[in-house]
N, C-alpha and C positions, 0 to 999 in steps of 0.2 A: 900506351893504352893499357889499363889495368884488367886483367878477364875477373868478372867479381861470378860469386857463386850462384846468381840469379836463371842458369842454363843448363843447371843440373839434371840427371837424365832422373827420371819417373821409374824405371827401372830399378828393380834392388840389386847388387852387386855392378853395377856400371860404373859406379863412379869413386869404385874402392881402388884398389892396388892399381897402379901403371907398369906392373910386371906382364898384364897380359892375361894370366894365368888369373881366373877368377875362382873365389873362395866356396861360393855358391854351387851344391850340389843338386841338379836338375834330377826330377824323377827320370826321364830319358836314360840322362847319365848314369845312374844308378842302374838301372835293366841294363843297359849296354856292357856295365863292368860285370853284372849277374852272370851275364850270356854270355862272356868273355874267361870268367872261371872256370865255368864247367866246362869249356874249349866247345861248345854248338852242341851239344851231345841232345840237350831238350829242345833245341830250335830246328829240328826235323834232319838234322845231319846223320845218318847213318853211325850206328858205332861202327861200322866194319870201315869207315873212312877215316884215314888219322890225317885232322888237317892241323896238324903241330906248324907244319910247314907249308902251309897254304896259305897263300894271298888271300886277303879277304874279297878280291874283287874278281875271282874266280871259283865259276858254282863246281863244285865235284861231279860228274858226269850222272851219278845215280839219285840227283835233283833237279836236273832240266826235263823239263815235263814230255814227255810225248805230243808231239805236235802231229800226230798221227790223225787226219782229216784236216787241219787247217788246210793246209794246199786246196781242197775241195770248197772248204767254206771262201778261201780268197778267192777262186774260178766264181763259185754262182755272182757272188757279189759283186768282183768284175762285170760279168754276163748283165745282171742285173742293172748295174752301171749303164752297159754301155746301150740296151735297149730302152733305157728310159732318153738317154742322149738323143739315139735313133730316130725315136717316138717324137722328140721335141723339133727335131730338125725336118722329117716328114710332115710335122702341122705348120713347120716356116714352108718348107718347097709347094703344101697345100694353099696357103694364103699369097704366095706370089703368085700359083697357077690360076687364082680367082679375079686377080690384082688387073683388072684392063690395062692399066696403064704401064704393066710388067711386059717386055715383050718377052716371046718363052725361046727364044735364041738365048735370050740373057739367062738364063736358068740353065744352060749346060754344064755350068761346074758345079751349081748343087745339084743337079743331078748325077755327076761325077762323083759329088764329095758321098752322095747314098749309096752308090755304088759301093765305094771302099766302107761305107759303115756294116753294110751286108756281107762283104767278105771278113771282116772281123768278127760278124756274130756268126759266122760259119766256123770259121777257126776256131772261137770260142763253144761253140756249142761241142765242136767236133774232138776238141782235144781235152776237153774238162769232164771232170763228173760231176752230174749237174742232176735234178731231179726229174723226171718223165712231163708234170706239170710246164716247167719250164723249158723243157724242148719243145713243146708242144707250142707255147706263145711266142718263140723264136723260129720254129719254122712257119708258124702265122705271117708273121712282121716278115721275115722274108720273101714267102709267097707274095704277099702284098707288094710290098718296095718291087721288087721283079718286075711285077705286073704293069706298076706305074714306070718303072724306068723303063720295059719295051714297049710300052704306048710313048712314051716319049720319045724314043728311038724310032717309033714306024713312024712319027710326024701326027697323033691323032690328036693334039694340040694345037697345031700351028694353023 
């Protein structure tokens, strides 16, 4: 079977040298050999860092940013997270408790499962820093869920 030239790539420099090594100098490439002369000095590298001998695939210490409140911002959002779950699961434990044909025996493990959702937004409330706004709708949803799990618990369902 003959390969005829009919499958040529569209591409310019694809279908030059079988070396590999294409002749074709990409503006990319260009900046990248730029940035590579002057050894990083304009690409926000510190001159007091001599990275002669540094990996490129390792940041110098006086370039990784301060992550100083992420931890905070991953807590709310967590938090946030998990009261919206909460929230979702209290309007299912709502529509079976409505549900005739739900007996509310059968509701003891999502009742169980609120339980441990409440001890999670405690732990989260209680070990995060978190805004006063959002302590306030967490200890809400708590109160609440509480309330319904010890009516469930004295039998004011059944």
């Amino acid at each position: 079977m003959k390969i005829s030239d009919a499958n040529k790539s569209m591409m310019p420099g694809i279908n030059g040298t079988k070396t590999g090594k294409s002749k074709v100098k990409t503006a990319f490439q260009e900046v990248m050999n730029q940035v590579a002369e002057r050894g990083g000095k304009e690409a926000g590298v510190p001159a007091s860092v001599n990275t002669a001998h540094a990996s490129p695939n390792i940041t110098p210490p006086q370039l990784i940013r301060d992550l100083e409140g992420q931890d905070g911002i991953a807590t709310r959002y967590r938090l946030m997270k998990e009261v919206e779950n909460t929230l979702d699961l209290a309007g299912f434990y709502t529509q079976k408790l409505g549900d005739p044909g739900v007996k509310t025996t059968s509701l003891e493990p999502l009742v169980n499962h609120l339980e441990a959702k409440m001890e999670d937004l405690r732990f989260l409330q209680n070990n995060g820093k978190i805004d006063e706004e959002l302590k306030a709708i967490v200890s809400d949803l708590d109160i609440t869920l509480g309330t319904e799990v010890a009516r469930f618990r004295r039998g004011d369902y059944s």
